[in-house]
KEFIVO-428800 format. One record per residue (C-alpha): z, y, x. Coordinates in nm, 4 decimals, padded with zeros to 6 digits. Last residue first. Layout:
N
w Z, v Y, u X $
...
! end
This chain:
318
w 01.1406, v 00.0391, u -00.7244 $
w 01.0052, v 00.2450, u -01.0101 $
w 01.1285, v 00.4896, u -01.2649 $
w 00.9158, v 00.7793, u -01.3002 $
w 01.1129, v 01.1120, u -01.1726 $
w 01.5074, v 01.2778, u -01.1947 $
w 01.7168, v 01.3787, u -00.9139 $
w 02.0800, v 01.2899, u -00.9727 $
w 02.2393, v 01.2026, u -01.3473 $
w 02.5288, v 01.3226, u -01.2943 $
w 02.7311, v 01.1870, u -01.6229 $
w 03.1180, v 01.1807, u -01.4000 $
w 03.1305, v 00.7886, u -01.4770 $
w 03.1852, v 00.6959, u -01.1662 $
w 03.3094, v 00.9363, u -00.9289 $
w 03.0715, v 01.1435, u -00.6614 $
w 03.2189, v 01.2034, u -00.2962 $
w 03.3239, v 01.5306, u -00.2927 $
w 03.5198, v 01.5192, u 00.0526 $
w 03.2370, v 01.3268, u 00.1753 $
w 02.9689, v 01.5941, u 00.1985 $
w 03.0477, v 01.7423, u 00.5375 $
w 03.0139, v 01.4148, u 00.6803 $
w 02.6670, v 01.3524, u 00.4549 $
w 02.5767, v 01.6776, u 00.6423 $
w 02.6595, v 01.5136, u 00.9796 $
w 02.4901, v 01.2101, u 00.9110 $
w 02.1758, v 01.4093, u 00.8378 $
w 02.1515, v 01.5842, u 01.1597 $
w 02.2631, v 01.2765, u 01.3706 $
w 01.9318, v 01.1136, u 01.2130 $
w 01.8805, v 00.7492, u 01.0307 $
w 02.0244, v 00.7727, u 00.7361 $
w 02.1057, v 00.4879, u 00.4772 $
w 02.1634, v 00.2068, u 00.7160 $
w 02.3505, v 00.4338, u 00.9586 $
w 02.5943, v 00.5591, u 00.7012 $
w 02.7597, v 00.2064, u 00.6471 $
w 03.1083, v 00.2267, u 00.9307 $
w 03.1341, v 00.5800, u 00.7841 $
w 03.0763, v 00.4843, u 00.4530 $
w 03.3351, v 00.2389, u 00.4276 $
w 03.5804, v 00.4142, u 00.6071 $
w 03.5636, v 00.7323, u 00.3587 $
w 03.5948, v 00.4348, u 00.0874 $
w 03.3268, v 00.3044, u -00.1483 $
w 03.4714, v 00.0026, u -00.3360 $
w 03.5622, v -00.3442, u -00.2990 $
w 03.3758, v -00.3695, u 00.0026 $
w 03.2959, v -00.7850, u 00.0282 $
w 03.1118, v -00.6767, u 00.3937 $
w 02.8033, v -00.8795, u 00.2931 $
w 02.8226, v -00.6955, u -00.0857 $
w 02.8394, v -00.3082, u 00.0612 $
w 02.5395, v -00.4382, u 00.3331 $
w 02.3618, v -00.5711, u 00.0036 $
w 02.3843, v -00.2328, u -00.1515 $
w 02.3318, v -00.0509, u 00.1518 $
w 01.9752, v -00.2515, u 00.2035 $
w 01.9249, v -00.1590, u -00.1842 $
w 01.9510, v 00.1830, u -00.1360 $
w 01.7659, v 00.1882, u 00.2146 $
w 01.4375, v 00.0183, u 00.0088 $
w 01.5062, v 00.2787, u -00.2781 $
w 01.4108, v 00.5737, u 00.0147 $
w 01.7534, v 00.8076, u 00.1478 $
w 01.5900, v 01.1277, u 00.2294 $
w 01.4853, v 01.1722, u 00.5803 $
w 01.4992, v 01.5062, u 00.7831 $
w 01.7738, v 01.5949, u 00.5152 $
w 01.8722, v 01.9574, u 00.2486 $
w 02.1111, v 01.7404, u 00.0486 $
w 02.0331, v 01.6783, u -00.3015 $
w 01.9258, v 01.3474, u -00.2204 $
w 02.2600, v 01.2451, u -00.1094 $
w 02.4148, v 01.2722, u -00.3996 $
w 02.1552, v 01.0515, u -00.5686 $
w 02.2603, v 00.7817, u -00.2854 $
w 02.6417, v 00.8427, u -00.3599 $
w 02.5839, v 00.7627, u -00.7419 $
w 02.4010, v 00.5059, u -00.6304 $
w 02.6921, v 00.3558, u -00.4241 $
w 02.9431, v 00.4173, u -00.7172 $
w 02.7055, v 00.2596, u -00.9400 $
w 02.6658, v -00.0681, u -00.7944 $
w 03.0613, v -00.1338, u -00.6811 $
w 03.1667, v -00.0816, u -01.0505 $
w 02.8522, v -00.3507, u -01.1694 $
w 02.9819, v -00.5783, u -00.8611 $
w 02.6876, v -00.6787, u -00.6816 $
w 02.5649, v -01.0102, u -00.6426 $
w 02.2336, v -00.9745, u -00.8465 $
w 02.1076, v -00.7491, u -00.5788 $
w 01.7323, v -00.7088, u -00.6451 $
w 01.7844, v -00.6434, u -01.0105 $
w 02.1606, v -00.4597, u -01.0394 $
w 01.9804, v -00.2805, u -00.7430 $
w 01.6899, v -00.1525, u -00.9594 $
w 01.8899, v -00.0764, u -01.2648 $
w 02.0907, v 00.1382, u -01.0928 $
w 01.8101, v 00.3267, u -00.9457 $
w 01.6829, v 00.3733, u -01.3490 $
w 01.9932, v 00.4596, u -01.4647 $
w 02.0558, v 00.7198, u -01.1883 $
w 01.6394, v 00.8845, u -01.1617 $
w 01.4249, v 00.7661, u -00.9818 $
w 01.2782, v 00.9054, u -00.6534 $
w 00.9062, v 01.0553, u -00.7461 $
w 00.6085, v 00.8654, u -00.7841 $
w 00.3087, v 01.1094, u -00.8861 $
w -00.0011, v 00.9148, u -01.0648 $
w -00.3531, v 01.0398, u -01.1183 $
w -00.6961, v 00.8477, u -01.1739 $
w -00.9264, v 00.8123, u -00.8763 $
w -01.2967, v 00.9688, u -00.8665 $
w -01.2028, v 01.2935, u -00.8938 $
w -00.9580, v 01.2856, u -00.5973 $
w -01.1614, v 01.1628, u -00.3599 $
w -01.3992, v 01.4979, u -00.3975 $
w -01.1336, v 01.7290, u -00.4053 $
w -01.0582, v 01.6041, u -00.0971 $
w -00.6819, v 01.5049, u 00.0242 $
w -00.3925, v 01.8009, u 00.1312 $
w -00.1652, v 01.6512, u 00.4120 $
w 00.1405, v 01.4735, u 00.4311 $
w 00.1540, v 01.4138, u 00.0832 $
w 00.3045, v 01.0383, u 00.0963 $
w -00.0035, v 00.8904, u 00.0127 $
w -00.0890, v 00.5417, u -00.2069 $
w -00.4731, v 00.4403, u -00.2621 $
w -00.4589, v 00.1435, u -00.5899 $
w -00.7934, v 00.0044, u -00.6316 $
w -00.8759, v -00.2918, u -00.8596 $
w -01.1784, v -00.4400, u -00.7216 $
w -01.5170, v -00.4477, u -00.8708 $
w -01.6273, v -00.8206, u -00.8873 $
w -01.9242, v -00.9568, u -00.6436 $
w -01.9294, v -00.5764, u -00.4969 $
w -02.2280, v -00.5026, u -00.3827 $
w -02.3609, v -00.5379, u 00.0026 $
w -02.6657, v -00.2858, u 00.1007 $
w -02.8558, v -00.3445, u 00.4037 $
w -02.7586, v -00.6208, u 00.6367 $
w -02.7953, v -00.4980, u 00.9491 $
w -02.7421, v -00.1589, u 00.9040 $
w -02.4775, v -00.2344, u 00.5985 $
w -02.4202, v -00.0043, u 00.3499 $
w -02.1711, v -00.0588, u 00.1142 $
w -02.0758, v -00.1133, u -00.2710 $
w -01.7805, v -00.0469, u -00.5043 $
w -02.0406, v 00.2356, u -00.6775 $
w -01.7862, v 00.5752, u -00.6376 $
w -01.4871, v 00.4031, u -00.4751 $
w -01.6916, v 00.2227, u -00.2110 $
w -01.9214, v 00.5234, u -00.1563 $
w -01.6267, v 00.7608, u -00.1230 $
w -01.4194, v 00.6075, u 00.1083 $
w -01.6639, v 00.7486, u 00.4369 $
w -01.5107, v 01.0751, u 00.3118 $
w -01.1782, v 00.9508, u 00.3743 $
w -01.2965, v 00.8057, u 00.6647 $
w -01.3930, v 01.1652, u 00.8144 $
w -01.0655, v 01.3312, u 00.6877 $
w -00.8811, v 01.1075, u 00.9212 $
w -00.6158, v 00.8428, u 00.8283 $
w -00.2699, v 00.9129, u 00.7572 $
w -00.3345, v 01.0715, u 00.4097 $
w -00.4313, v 00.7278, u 00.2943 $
w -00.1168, v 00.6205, u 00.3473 $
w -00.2198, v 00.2259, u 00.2295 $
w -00.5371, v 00.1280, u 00.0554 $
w -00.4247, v -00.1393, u -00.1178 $
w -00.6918, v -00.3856, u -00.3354 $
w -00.6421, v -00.6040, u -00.6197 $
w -00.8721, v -00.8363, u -00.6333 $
w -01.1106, v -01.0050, u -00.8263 $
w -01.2548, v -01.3281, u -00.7480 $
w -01.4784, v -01.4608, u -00.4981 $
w -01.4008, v -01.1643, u -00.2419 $
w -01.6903, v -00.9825, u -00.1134 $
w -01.5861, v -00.6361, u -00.1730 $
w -01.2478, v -00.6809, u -00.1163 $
w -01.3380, v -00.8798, u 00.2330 $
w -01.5620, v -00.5571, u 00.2749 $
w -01.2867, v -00.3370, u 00.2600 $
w -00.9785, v -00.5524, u 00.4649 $
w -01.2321, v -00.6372, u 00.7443 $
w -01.4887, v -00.8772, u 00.7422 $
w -01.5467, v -01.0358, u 01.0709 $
w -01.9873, v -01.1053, u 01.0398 $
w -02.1142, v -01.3999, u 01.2923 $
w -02.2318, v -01.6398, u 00.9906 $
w -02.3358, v -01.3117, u 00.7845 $
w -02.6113, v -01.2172, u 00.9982 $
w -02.6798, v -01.0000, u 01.3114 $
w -02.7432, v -01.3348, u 01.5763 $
w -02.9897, v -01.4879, u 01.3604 $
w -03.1901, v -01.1817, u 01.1760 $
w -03.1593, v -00.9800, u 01.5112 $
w -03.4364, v -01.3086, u 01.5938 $
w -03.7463, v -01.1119, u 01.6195 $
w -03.5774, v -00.8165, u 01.8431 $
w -03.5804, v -01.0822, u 02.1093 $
w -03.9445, v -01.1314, u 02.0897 $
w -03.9616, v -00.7436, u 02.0702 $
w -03.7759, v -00.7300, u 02.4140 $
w -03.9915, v -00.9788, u 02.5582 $
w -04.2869, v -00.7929, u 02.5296 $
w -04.1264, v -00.4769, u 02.6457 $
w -04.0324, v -00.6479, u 02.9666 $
w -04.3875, v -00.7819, u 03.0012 $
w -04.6399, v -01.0042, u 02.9941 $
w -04.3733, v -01.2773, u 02.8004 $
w -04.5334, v -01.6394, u 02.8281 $
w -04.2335, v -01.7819, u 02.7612 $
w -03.9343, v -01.5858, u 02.6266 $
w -03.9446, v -01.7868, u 02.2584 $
w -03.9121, v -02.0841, u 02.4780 $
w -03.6255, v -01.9492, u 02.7160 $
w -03.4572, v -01.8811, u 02.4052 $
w -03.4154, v -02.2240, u 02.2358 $
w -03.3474, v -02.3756, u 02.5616 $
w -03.0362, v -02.1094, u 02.6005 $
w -02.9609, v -02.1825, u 02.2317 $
w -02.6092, v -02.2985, u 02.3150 $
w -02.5092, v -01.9708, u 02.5929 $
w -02.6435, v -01.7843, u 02.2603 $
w -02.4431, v -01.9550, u 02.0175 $
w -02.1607, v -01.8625, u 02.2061 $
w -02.2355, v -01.5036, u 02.3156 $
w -02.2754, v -01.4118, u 01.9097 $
w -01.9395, v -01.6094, u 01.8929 $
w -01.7812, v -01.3567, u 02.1165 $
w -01.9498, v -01.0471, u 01.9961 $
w -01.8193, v -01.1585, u 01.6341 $
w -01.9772, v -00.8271, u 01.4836 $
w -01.7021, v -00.6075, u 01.3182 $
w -01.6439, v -00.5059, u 00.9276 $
w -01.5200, v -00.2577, u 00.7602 $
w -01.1390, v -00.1102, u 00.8085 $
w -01.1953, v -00.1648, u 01.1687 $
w -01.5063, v -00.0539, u 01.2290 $
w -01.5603, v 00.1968, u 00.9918 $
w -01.2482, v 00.4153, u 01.1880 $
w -00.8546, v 00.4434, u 01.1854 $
w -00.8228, v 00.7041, u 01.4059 $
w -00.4544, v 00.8329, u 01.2728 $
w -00.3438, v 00.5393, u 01.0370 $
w -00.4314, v 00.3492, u 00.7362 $
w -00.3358, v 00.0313, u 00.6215 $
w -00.5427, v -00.2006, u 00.4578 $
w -00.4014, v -00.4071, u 00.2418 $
w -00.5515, v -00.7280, u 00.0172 $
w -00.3702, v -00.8433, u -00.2815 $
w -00.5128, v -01.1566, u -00.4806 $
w -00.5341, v -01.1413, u -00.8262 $
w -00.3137, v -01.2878, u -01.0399 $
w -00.2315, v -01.0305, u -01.2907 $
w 00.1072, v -00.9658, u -01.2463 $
w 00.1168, v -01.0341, u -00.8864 $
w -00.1440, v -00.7728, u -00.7529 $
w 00.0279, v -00.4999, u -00.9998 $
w 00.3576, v -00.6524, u -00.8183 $
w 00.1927, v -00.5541, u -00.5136 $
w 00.0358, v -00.2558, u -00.5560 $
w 00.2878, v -00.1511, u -00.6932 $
w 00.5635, v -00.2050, u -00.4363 $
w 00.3451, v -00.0050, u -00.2347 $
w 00.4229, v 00.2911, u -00.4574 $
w 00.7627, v 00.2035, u -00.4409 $
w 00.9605, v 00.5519, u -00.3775 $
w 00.9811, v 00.4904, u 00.0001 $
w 00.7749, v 00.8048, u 00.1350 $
w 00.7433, v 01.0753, u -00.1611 $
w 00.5069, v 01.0451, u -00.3748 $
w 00.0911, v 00.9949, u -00.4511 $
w -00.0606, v 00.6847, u -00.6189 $
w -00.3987, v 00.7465, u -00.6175 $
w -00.5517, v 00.4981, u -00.9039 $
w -00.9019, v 00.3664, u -00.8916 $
w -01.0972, v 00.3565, u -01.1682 $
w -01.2109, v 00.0750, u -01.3764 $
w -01.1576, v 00.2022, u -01.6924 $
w -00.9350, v -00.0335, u -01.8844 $
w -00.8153, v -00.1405, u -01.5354 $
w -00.6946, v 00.2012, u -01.4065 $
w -00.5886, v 00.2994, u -01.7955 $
w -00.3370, v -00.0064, u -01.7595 $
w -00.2495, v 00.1357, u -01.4751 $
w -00.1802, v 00.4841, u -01.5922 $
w -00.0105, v 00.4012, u -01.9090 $
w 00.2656, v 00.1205, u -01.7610 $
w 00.2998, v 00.4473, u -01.4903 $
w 00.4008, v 00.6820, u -01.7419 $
w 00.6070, v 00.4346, u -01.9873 $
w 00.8092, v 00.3459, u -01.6728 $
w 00.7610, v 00.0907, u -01.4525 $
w 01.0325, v -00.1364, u -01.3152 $
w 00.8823, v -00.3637, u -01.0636 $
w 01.0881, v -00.6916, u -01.0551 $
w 00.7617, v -00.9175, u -01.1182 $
w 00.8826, v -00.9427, u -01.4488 $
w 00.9093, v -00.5954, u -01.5127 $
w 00.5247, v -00.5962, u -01.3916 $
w 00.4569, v -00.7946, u -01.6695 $
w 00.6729, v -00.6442, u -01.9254 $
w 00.5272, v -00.3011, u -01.8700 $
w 00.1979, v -00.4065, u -01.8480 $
w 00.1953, v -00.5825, u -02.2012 $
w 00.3621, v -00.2595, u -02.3101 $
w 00.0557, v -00.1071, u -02.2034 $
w -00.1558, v -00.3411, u -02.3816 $
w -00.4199, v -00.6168, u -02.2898 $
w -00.3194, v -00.6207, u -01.9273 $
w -00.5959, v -00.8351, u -01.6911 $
w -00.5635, v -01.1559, u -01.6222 $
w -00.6922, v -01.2770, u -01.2855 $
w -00.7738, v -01.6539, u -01.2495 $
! end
């Protein structure tokens, strides 16, 4: 049964425990989301957590999590609902009897064709319906918590075709009519500001900007998800991540690749970060020959523990 936050230190310490560590900004915003059932546009750079929230928001309450990913052409159809065609020719092929009977005594093509219009309410019902990620949110038995993923990716038409659902959580259905929402989902949309979004679907969401975190907060994350690490070890490599940041790169080192180098430092028992080290490691933090030949350039002021650079500063998050 979902269990919604009753403070926002409550959500704090319940996404904490999920490994998510919010700060007092977005512990505020989400519990606002749920206080007043608004939706919450998450927007950041790519790889700060924001689908991380989702999910542990998801966890912490005990709602289910359903995602639907957007991308270039993503349509009605398949972030919807479809039609079973397949089954629809099934239970035709098995009602053939059934059919020729309500055919019988047809004058006429047009005659028939009404007959046949007659059943739509068989064949165009919920038995042959595929929900898709929206309407399964919509229809779920209990409430959810519901990702809409890169948002930005998708085209300006769906976003527009969004605004229904996140306006009066309910749809229109040719077939069906109009489907309500059995319990209003939870709504968190994420974009990585690729492209401008309406005015229109932002004034129905609440607000949130995830930027990298800052040192303490990074360092708390991989102390978290990689218990194994040496404390020494730890901050020397997120000390060299924040450095990194500051770098002009085609891709920025995301948490995910901070924690990945983290746990590739631990598999390779590195006591320490070494110009060997990171040149036998750079490929799991950047992924261009650009940007590995700036962090090159870089190496001969590799950061030193302890030096109080505090790298780029934002919401702490994983």
């Amino acid at each position: 049964m979902a269990q919604p936050f009753s403070s926002i230190a409550d959500t704090r310490d319940r996404l904490g425990a999920r490994d998510y560590i919010a700060s007092d900004e977005i512990g505020t915003v989400i519990y606002l989301a749920e206080c007043l059932g608004k939706p919450l546009l998450a927007e950041g750079p790519a790889g700060v957590g924001k689908t991380e929230l989702a999910k542990a928001w998801a966890a912490a309450t005990g709602r289910p999590l359903i995602r639907l990913q957007c991308y270039e052409g993503l349509d009605e159809s398949k972030a919807l609902y479809e039609w079973e065609y397949a089954k629809q020719m099934l239970y035709t092929q098995l009602l053939r009897d059934s059919l020729k009977e309500t055919l019988a005594g047809a004058g006429n093509l047009a005659e028939a064709a009404a007959r046949l219009a007659a059943e739509d309410d068989v064949f165009f019902s919920k038995n042959f319906l595929l929900p898709r990620p929206l309407l399964a949110a919509l229809t779920a038995e209990e409430p959810v918590v519901l990702l809409i993923d890169e948002i930005d990716r998708a085209d300006v038409e769906f976003e527009a075709f969004l605004l229904e659902i996140l306006s009066d959580f309910q749809v229109s259905i040719p077939e069906l009519g109009t489907i309500v929402a059995r319990h209003q989902p939870m709504v968190l949309l994420t974009s990585n500001d690729t492209r401008e979004l309406s005015e229109a679907l932002k004034r129905r969401c609440l607000y949130l900007y995830v930027n990298y975190p800052d040192l303490k907060a990074e360092l708390e994350i991989v102390r978290l998800r990689v218990p194994g690490i040496r404390p020494a070890l730890a901050e020397e490599a997120v000390l060299f991540v924040q450095q990194l940041r500051e770098l002009d790169l085609r891709k920025v080192p995301s948490i995910s690749e901070t924690l990945d180098w983290a746990r590739a430092l631990l598999a390779l028992n590195a006591e320490s970060i070494d110009p060997e080290t990171l040149k036998r490691t750079m490929g799991v933090l950047l992924k261009y020959e650009s940007d590995l030949a700036r962090a090159y350039r870089m190496m001969g002021h590799l950061p030193k523990r302890g030096d109080g650079r505090e790298g780029r500063r934002g919401p702490s998050n994983n």
